[in-house]
N, C-alpha and C positions, 0 to 999 in steps of 0.2 A: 571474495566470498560469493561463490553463485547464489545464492539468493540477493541481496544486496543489489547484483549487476540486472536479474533478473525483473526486479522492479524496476529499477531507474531506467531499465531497456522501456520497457511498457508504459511509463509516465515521460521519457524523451518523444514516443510513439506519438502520443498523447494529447501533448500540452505544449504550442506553437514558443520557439524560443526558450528552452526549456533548460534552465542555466540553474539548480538550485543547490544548496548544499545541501547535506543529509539531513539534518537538524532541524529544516526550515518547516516551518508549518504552511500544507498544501492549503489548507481551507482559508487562515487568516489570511493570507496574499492574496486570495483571491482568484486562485490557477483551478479552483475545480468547487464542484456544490454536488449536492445530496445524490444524486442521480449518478454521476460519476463515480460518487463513493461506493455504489452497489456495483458498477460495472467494475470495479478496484474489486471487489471483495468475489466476484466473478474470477477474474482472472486468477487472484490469491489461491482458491479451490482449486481449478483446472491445473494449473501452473504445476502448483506444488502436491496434490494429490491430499488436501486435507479440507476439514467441513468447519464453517465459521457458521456458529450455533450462537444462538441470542447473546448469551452472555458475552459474545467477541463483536456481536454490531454496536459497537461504541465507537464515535466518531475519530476519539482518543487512541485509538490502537490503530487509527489508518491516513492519520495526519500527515505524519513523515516518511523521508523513507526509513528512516530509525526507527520509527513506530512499527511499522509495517514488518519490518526484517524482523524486531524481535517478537511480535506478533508470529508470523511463521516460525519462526526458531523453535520458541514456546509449543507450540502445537505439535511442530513435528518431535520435538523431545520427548511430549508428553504422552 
């Protein structure tokens, strides 16, 4: 799925050693913090051509890359 490789392209970029499953939560591990998740939510816009409006700055939709994918999926569907 281009979206999917698209992310984890941009978080292997990222994030030194950069070894995660999909599923894993970016913030509990400790691989990233607040500032980074704007610069995620950055890229998510430019990347895929869509606008993350308040109601999607929720930490919860940009955790994983699971998150993230269906995060974009959603938007782009919608």
């Amino acid at each position: 799925m281009r979206i999917r490789e698209e992310i984890r392209t941009f978080l292997k970029e990222q994030i030194d050693n950069y070894n995660l499953e999909d599923h894993q939560d970016l913030f509990a591990l400790g691989l990233v913090n607040s500032m980074f998740a704007m610069q995620l939510v950055l890229m998510v816009e430019q990347k895929f051509g869509i606008t993350i409006d308040g109601d999607d700055l929720n930490l919860d939709y940009f955790r994983s890359v699971d998150a993230i994918t269906n995060l974009v999926t959603r938007k782009l569907e919608g």
